[in-house]
C-alpha positions in Angstrom: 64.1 109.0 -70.7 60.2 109.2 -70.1 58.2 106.8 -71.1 54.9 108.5 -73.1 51.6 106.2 -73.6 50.3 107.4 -77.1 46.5 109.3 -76.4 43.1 107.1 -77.3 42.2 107.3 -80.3 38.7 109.0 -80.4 36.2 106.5 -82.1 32.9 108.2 -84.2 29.5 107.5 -81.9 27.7 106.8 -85.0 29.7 104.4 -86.4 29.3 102.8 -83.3 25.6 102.7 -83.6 25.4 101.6 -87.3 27.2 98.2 -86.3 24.8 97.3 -83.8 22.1 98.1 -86.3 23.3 95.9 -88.8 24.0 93.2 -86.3 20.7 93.1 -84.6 19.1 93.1 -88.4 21.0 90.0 -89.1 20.1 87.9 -86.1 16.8 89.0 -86.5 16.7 87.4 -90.1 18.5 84.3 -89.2 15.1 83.7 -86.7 12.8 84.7 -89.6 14.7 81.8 -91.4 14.3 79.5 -88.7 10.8 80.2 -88.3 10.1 79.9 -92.0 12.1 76.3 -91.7 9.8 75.0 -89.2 7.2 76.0 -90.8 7.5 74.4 -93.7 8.3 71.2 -92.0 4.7 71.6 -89.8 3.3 71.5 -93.4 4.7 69.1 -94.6 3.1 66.6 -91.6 0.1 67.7 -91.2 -1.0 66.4 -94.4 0.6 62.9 -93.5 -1.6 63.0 -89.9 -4.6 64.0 -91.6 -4.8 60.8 -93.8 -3.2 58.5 -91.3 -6.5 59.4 -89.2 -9.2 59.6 -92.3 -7.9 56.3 -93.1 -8.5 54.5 -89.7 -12.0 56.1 -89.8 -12.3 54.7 -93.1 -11.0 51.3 -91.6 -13.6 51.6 -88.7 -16.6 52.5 -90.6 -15.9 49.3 -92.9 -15.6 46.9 -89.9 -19.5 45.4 -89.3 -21.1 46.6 -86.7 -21.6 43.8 -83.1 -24.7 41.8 -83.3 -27.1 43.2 -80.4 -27.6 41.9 -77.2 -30.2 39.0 -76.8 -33.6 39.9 -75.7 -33.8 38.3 -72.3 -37.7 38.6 -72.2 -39.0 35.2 -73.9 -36.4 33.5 -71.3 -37.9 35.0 -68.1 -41.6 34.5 -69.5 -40.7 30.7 -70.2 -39.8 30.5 -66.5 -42.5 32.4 -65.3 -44.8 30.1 -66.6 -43.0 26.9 -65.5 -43.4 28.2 -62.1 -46.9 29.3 -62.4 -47.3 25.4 -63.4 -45.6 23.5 -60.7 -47.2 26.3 -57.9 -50.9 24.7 -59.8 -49.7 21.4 -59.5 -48.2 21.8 -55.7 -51.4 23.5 -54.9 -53.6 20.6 -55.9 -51.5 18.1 -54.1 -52.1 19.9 -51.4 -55.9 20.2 -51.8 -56.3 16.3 -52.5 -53.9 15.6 -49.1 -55.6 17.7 -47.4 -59.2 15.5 -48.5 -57.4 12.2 -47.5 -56.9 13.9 -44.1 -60.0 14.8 -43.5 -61.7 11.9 -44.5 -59.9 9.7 -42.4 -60.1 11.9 -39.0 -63.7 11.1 -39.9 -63.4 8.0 -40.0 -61.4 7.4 -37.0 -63.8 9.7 -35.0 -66.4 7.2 -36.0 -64.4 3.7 -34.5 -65.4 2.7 -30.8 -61.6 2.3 -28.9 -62.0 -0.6 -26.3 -61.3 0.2 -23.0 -57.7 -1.5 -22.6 -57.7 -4.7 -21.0 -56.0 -5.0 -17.2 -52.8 -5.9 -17.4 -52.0 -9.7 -16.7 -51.2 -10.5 -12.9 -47.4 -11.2 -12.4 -46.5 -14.9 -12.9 -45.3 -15.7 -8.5 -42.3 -17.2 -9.4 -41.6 -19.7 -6.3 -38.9 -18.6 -4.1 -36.0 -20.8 -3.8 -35.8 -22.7 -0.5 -32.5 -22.1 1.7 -30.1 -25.0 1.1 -29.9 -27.2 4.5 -26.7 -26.1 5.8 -23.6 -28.2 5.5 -22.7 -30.6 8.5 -19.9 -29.2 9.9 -16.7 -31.3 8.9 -15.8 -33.7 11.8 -12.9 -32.0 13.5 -9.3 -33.2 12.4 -7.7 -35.9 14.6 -5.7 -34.6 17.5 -2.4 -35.4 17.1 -0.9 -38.3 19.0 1.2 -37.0 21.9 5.0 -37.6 21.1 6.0 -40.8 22.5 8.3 -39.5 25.5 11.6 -42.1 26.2 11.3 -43.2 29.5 13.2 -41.6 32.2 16.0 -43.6 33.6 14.7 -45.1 37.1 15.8 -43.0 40.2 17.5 -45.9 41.2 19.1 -47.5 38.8 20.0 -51.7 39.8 23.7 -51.7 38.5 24.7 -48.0 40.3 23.4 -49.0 43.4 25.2 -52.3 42.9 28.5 -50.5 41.7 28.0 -48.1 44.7 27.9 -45.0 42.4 27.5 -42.6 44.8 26.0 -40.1 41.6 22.9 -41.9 41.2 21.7 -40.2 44.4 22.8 -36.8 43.0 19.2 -34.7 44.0 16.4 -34.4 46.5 14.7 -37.4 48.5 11.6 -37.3 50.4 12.1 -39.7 53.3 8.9 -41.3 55.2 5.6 -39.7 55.6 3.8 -37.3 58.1 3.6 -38.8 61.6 3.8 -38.5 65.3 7.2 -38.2 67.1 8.5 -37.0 71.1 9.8 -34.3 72.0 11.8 -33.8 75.0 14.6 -32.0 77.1 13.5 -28.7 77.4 16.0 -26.1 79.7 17.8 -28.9 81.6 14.3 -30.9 82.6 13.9 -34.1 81.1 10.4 -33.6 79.8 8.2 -35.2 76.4 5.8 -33.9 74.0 3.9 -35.6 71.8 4.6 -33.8 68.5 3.9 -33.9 64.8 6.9 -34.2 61.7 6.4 -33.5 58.8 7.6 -35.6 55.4 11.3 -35.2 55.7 13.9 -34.5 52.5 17.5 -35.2 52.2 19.4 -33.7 49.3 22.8 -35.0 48.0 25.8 -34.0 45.3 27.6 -36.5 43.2 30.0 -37.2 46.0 27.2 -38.1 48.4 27.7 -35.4 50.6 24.3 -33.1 51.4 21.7 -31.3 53.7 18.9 -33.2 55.7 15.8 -30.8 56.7 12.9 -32.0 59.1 9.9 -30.0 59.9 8.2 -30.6 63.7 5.4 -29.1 64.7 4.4 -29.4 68.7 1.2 -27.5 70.3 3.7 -26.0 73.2 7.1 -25.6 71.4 5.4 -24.7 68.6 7.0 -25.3 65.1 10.7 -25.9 64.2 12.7 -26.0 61.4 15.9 -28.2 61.7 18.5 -28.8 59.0 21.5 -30.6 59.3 25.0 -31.4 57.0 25.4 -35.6 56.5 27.6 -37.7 54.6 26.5 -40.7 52.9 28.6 -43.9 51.4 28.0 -47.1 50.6 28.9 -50.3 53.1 30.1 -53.6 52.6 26.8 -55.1 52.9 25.2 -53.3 50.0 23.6 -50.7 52.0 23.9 -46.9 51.4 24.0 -45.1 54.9 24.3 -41.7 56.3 25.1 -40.1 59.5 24.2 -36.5 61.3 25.3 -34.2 64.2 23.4 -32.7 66.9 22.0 -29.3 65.3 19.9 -26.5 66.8 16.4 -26.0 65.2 15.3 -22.7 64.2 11.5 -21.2 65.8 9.5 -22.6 68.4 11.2 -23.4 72.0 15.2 -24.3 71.8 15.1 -27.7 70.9 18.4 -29.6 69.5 18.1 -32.3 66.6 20.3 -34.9 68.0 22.9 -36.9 65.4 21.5 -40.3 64.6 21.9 -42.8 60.9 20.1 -43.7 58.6 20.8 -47.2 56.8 18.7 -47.4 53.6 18.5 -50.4 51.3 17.1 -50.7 47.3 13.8 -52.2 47.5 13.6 -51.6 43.4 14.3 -48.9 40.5 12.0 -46.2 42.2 12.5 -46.3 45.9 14.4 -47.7 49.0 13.9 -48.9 52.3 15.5 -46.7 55.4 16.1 -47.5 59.3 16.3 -43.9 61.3 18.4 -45.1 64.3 16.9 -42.4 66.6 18.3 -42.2 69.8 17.2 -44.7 72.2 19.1 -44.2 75.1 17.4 -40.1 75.0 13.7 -41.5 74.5 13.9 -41.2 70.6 13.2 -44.7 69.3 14.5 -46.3 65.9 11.6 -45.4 63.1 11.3 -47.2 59.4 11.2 -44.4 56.6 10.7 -44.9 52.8 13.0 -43.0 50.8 12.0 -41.9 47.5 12.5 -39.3 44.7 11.2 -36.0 45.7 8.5 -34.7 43.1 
């Protein structure tokens, strides 16, 4: 079966036309309402505004009017014056200072000054004279020299009586310078007189030592001789040594023959001593002093 669709129905041109006539016309009158609504309502205010403002005119004009300003003139003429009166008074101040100043210059134009008087002559004050120096203080006391203890004596009474053999530990000097002969010279029994000097003798504590002797002889010239001895004590009391035959150094050969020497105490500082010499060769016995060396 076909389906048909039923054909438009044809619609008139002028009854188109008429309705939007009649609704333009009726929108047209509602507006004219409107208008004629507001209007009326403009009216009605108006009036309202009007006598709102006539009545706060009428409220102004009632209210009094300010009182005007002050007139500032009598003021500044009352001033004016015032200082017109103190510049009159000022200036005749000034008129009757200025009279006192003049009338004194003139009057101290008219005084005579004095010439000023020289000035007083300085009062010479006395100079002070120099003190007399001081005496120099008297010079302290010199001390006292310490009191030394003695030395014990060379030769002390009870060693040399106990035959202590230490107390002549050290050097002796024995006699003094003097003339001696010299002799013997290369097999030929010949003398010289010659000169010897202060001997010395030294010993230990076991009395054992050296014994030197200087001779000096114008041909043999000078010699040195030193020889070993032994000393002790004997049974008389006396301390003795004894010597051998030595060579002497310098001069011509020459031989220091062996001889004793016996010494006794005289007293605490020295002794008396016997040199044997050699008799039977020309060399006599000679006395010496023996005494600590210095």
């Amino acid at each position: 079966m076909e389906s048909r669709v039923p054909p438009p129905i044809p619609i008139d041109d002028r009854a188109t036309r008429s309705g939007r006539f009649l609704l333009a016309a009726f929108l047209f009158g509602l507006l004219f309402i409107f208008l004629l609504l507001l209007g009326a309502w403009g009216l009605r205010t108006i009036p309202s505004l009007l006598s709102v403002r006539l009545a706060s005119a009428d409220q102004a004009a009632a209210e009094p009017a300010p009182p005007p300003a002050p007139d500032p003139s009598p003021v500044l003429k009352a001033s004016l014056d015032d200082l017109r009166a103190e510049q009159a008074k000022l200036s005749a101040q000034r008129a009757s200072l200025d009279g006192d100043l003049k009338r004194k210059t003139e009057q101290c134009a008219a005084v005579v000054v004095p010439p000023p008087s020289p000035p007083p002559k300085p009062v010479e004050v006395p100079k002070p004279q120099a003190a007399a120096p001081k005496p120099a203080p008297p010079p302290p006391p010199k001390p006292a020299p310490p009191v030394q203890a003695a030395p014990p004596p060379p030769l002390p009474a009870d060693k040399w009586a106990n035959r202590d053999l230490s107390a002549l530990q050290g050097c002796w000097d024995l006699g003094h310078e003097a003339s001696t002969v010299m002799g013997r010279t290369g097999g030929v029994r010949s003398q010289e007189e010659c000169t010897t000097k202060v001997g010395r003798i030294c010993f230990d504590a076991n009395g054992r030592g050296v014994r030197e002797q200087t001779i000096s002889c114008p041909r043999a010239g000078t010699m040195s001789c030193r020889a070993p001895v032994v000393g002790q004590f004997t049974a008389q009391g006396t301390f003795q040594t004894t010597q051998k035959d030595v060579d002497c150094q310098g001069g011509s050969n020459a031989t220091w023959v062996g001889r004793t020497l016996t010494c006794r105490r005289v007293d605490d500082t020295q002794a008396a001593c016997r040199d044997g010499g050699r008799p039977d060769m020309g060399f006599p016995a000679q006395d010496q002093a023996f005494r600590r060396a210095q």
